[in-house]
N, C-alpha and C positions, 0 to 999 in steps of 0.2 A: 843483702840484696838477693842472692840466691838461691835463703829459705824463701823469700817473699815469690819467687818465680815460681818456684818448684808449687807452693802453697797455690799460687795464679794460676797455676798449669791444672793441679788437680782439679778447683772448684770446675775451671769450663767443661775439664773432661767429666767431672760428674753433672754438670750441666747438659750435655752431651748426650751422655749413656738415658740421662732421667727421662729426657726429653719427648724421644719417640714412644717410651716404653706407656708413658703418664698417657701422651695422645691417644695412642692403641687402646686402651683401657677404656676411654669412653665409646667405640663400637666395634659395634657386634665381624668379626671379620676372619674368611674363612686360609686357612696353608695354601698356596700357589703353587707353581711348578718351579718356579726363578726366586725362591725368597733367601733360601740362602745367598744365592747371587748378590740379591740388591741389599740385603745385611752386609755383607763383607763388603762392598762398594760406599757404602755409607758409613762401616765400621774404616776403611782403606782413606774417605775424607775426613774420619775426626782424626787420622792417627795425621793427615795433610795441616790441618789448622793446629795438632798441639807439635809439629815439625816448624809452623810460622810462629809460634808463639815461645819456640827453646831461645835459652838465653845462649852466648858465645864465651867459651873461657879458653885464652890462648889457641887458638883459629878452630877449636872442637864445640860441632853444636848439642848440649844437651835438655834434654826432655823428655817427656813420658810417652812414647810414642809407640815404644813398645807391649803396653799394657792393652791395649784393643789387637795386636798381634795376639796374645797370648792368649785373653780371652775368646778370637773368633776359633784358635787352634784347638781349645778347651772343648767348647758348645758345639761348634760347628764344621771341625775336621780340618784335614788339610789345605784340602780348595782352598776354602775360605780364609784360611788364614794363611796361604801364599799368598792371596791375590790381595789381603789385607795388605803384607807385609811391602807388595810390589806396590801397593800406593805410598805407602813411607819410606822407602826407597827411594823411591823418585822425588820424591820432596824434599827428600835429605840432601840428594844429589844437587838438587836445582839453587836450595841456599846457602850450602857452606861449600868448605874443600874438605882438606883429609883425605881422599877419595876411597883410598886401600884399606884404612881399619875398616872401614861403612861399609865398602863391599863383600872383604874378607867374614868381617863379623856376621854380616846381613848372609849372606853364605852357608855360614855355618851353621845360626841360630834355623833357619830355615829346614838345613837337612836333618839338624838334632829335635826339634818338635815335631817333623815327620814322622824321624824315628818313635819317640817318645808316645806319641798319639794312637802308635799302634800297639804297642807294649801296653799304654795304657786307657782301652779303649773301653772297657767294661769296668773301669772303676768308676767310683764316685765324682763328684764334679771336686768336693774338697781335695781328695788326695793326688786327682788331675792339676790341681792349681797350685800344690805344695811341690807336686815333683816337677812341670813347666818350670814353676820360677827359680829352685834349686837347680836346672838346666840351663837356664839364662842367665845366672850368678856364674858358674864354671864356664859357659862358653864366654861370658864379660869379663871374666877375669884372665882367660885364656889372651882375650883381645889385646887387654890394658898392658901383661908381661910383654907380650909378642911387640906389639909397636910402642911400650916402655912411657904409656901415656900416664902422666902423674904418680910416675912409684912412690914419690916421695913425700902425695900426702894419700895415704887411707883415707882418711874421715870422708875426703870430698866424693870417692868412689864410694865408700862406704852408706852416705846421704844421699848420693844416686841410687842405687839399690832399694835403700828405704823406700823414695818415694817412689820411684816403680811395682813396688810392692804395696805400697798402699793406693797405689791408683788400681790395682788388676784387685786389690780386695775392695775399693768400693765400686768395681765396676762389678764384681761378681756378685756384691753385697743387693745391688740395685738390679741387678740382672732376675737372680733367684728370691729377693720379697716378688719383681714383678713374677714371675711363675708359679710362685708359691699363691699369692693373690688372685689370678689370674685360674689357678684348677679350683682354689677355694669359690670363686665365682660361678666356676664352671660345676662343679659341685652343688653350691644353691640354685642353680638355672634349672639342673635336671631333677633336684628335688621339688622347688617351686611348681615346676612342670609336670612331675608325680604326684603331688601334692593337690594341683589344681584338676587333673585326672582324675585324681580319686574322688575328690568333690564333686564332680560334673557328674562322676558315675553313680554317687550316692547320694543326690541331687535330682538322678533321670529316676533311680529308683523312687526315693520319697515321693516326689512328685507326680508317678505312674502308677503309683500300687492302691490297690484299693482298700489297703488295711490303714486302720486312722493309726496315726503316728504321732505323740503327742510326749514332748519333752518339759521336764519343772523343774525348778531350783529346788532349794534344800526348803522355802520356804511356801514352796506348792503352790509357785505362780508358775504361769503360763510362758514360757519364754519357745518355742516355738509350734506350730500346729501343721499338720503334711494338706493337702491341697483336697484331699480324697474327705477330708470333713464336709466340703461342702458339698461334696454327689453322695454320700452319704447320712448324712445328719441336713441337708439343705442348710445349714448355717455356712455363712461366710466367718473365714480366720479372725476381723478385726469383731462380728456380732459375738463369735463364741469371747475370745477374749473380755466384753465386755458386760457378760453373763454374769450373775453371782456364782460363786464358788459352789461346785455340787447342782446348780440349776438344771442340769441334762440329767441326772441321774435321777431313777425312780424314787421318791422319796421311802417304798419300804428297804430299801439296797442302799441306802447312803452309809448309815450304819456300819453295813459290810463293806463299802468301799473305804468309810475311812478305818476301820481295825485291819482291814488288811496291807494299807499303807504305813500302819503304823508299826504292825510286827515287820513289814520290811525294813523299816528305816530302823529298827531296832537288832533287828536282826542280820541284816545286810543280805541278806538272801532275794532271789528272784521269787515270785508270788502269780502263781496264773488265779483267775477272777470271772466269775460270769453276772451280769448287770445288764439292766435294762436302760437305754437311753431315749432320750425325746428328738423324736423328727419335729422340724421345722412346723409340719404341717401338726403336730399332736400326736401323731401316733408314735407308739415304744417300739424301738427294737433288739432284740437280744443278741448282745455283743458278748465274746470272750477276750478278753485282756491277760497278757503277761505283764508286767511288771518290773524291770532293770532296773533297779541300784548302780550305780555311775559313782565309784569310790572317787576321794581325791588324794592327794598325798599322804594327808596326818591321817588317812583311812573312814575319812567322814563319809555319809553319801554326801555331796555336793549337788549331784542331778538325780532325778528321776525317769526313765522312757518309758511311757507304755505303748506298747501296740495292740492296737485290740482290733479285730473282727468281727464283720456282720455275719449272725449266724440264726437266722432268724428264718432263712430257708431250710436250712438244719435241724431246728428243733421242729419248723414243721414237717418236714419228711421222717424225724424220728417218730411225730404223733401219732401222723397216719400208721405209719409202721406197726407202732405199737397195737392204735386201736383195730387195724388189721387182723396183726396175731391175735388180740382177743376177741374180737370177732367169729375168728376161726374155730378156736377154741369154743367160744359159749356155742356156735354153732354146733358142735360134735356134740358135748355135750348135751344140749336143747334136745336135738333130733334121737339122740338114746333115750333119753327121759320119756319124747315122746313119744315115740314107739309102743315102749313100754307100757306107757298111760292107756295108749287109743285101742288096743287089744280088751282092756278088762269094761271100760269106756262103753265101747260099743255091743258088751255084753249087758251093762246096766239097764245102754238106754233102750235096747230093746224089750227089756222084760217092764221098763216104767212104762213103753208105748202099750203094751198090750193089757197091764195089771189099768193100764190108764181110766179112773173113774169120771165117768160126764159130770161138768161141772165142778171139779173139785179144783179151786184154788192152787191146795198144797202141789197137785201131780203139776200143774199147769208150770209153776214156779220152778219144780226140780226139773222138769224137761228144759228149760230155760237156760237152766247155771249148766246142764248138761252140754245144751247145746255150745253156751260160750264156751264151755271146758276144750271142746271139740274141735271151735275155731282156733283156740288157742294154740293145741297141740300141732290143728294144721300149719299154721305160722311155724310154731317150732320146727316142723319137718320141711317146710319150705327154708329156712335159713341155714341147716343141714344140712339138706341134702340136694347136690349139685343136679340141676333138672335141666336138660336139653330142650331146648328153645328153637323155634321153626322163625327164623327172624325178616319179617315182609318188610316192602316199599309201602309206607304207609303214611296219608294224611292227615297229621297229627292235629288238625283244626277236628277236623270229622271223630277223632277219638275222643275230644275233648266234651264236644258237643252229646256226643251221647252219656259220659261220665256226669255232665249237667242235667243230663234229662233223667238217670237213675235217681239222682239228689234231691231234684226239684220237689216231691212233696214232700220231704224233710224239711227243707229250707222253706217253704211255704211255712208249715204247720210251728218253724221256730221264728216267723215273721223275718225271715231274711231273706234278701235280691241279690242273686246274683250275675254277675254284666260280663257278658262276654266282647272284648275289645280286640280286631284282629285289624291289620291293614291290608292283607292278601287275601285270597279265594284261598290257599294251598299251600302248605308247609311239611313238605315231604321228607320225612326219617327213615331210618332202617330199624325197626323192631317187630318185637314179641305184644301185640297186642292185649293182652291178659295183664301181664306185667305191668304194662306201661298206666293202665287203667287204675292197678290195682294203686299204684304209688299215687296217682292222681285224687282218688276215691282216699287213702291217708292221710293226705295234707287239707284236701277241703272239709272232710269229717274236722280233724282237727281245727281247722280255722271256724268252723260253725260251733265246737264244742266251748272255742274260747269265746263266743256272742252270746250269752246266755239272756242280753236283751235284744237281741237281732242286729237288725244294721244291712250294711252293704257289702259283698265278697266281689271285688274285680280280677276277673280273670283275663292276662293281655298278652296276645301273640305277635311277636316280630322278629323281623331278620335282622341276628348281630354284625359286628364290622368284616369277621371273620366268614359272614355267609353260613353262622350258624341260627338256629333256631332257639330262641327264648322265650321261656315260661315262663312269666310270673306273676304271684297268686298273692292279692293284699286283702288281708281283713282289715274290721274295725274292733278286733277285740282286747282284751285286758294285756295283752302284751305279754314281751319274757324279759325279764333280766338281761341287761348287757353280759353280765359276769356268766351267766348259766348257756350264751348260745355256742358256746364251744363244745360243751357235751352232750348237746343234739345229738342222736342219731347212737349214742354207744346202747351198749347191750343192758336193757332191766332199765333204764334212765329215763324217767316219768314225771308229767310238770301236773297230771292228771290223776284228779282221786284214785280212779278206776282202773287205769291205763298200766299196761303191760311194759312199755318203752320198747315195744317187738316192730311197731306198725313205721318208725322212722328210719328203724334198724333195718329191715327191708327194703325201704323204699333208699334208704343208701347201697343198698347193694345191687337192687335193680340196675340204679343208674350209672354205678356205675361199672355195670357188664356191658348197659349199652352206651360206652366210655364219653357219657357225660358229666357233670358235675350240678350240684343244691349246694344252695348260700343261703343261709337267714339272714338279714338287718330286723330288728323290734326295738321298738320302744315302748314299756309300760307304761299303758291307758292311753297308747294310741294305734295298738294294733301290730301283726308283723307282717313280712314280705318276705317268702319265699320265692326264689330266680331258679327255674331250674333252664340248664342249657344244654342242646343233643347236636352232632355235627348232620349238617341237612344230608340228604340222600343225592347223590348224580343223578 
């Protein structure tokens, strides 16, 4: 019957200890100022209920009553574990007699884990629990010789001890899984928390950067897309993913995009890529791409990243740049050349003027190619050589008009009409009249030269969004190549038998001194449309 109690005794007390610990655990709850308090008050009423539940042998009450004394002394210090102890105390007192061992003992066991707690106050919780209870073995045994309680049987003090000892080890047992569980919790919360931080944070990136971001499995599907695809490609994440494979990329580049996917995954290496992609609306734009390999355990790639960038203001600022510097260049050059030329030039054509025979064909013809030679050279020395410029308030309808009226028996005697279309009286700029004429008189020469059956040339003045002024000048003739209107305007570049490629090369650098800008659209065998645009005058 005694193991049975003792057995009775432990289960509540680990019913007990388990109890609030299990509650606790499902919320979230933060240290108070009073918690040791209401612990040792709560630890002080389980030591109450396992003092109501000790068995009685010859007028002595025994139970485990001490094991929440020893662990509040353990965990929670002194205090705590007097004020534990004064609760079993009293309960002791209130159900049995004996009075003097209870006291005497209660007495002593109190002032020796006082002692004891401060000697051992920076040890471990184990070897805190091994030297408490070896303290409460000597001070119990001190008790049992002193008032001579059961000498004469061991075993029954000796199964007291046991299960005291197995109560204060499954209370500590229950104590430190909940702590141990409990920082392990606290541990996942603040990585969860890290965890979910970090995502958010590279989350606000993906989703804010305007570089497309595009992740693949190993089998070079699409398993995510960044948001900037659709402000930049105008497709939406679910249209691109239901694209054919490769359908954004320029069909001469596919090639190169899949061998250079290839030597990565072969390779394992990162792979940068420049490639042409399709807007939404048709148009390509040139992206440069890196390439990440995303290794997985056995060292496979498993993912793919690429991030690529629009770079399509890039390669046009590199154009310009380029056609710039060469520009400059043929210019120095041109202007030496023709220097050089117009000296011996203007020695020839003086002795052809005067050796000149009436009537002779031949002379007529060589004063001719002379004289083109002549214009030529001028060109050359104009694109050369930097000329100071007297730059007027000037209404550029009134320029025009007279530019039409030097043309006009041209365009008569080649059966073409040209329409002048304006909506204002007045469209005032700031330039160099000469200039402005001369760029004007190149582009309609040109547009008459490309009528070789006549037609119609509209020329149409109006005010842009911007409160700039726009020119532009549509024929009806044989057109240019889409592919050929980007080398408009470079140096020697001729769509004309005849033609020098000097008169576009000019008229690009007129305009833009007077910091406007010229656009071609053409379509062959429907003509083209030159836009030129100047910022209007205050």
């Amino acid at each position: 019957m005694i193991l049975l109690d003792y057995i009775f005794n432990l289960a509540i007390f680990s019913l007990l200890v388990s109890t609030p610990l299990v509650i606790s655990s499902f919320f979230k709850h933060k240290s108070f100022k009073l918690a040791r308090f209401w612990t040792a008050v709560y630890a002080g009423v389980v030591s109450v209920l396992l003092v109501l539940l000790s068995f009685q042998q010859q007028g002595y009450s025994y139970d485990i009553r001490y094991a929440p004394v020893i662990l509040m002394f353990v965990y929670l210090g002194p205090l705590a574990g007097l004020l534990t102890g004064l609760f079993s105390l009293l309960a002791r007192l209130w159900t049995g007699g004996q009075w003097d061992p209870v006291l005497i003992g209660w007495g002593l066991l109190m002032l020796g884990f006082s002692i004891i707690y401060f000697y051992t106050k920076y040890f471990t919780v184990i070897k805190k629990i091994i030297i408490f209870f070896a303290g409460y073995c000597v001070i119990y045994g001190i008790t049992v010789f002193t008032f001579k309680i059961f000498i004469d049987n061991p075993i029954f003090h000796f199964q007291y001890l046991l299960f005291v000892m197995l109560g204060v080890i499954i209370g500590a047992l229950l104590i430190e899984s909940y702590e141990k569980l409990h920082r392990l919790n606290t541990r996942l919360t603040d990585m969860y928390k890290l965890v979910e931080a970090s995502e958010s944070k590279y989350r606000l990136i993906a989703e804010n950067t305007s570089d497309l971001i595009l992740v693949l499995n190993d089998e070079q599907s699409v398993i995510y897309l960044s948001p900037s695809h659709e402000s930049v490609l105008g497709y939406q994440g679910w249209e691109i993913e239901r694209l054919e494979r490769y359908h954004l990329i320029h069909r001469d580049e596919v090639e190169l995009f899949k061998n250079t996917i290839k030597w990565m995954l072969d390779n394992k290496e990162i792979k940068s890529i420049e490639f042409r992609m399709r807007h939404k609306d048709g148009r390509w734009i040139e992206v440069e791409s890196r390439c990440v390999p995303v290794l997985g355990e056995d060292g496979a790639v498993e993912n793919i990243v690429i991030i690529s960038r629009d770079i399509s203001e890039r390669k046009q600022a590199e154009e310009i740049l380029l056609r710039s510097e060469k520009l400059s260049i043929v210019g120095e050059l041109a202007a030496g050349v023709a220097h050089e030329i117009r000296n011996p030039l203007t020695t020839i054509k003086g002795f052809m003027q005067l050796y000149k025979r009436g009537g002779s064909s031949i002379d007529d013809l060589l004063l001719s190619e002379l004289n083109r030679i002549e214009t030529i050279t001028s060109q050359l020395l104009t694109l050369g050589k930097p000329q100071a410029v007297q730059l007027d308030r000037t209404n550029i309808l009134e320029l025009i008009k007279d530019t039409l009226e030097l043309l006009a028996p041209e365009a008569l005697m080649s059966n073409i009409q040209i329409k002048l279309d304006f909506e204002e009286s007045s469209y005032y700029i700031t330039c160099e009249k000469n200039q402005l004429k001369q760029v004007f008189l190149n582009i309609l020469k040109n547009a008459m030269e490309a009528m070789k059956e006549g037609g119609e040339i509209l020329v149409r003045l109006r005010k842009g969004p911007d409160d700039e002024c726009i020119i532009s000048i549509q024929d009806q003739g044989c057109g240019i190549p889409e592919e050929l209107l980007p080398r408009l305007g470079e140096p020697f570049y001729t769509l004309k038998e005849k033609g020098t490629g000097l008169g576009l090369m000019i008229s690009h650098k007129i305009i833009k001194q007077h910091h406007g800008s010229i656009t071609f659209s053409s379509k062959e065998k429907a003509g083209t449309n030159v836009e030129i645009k100047f910022p209007s005058a205050s």
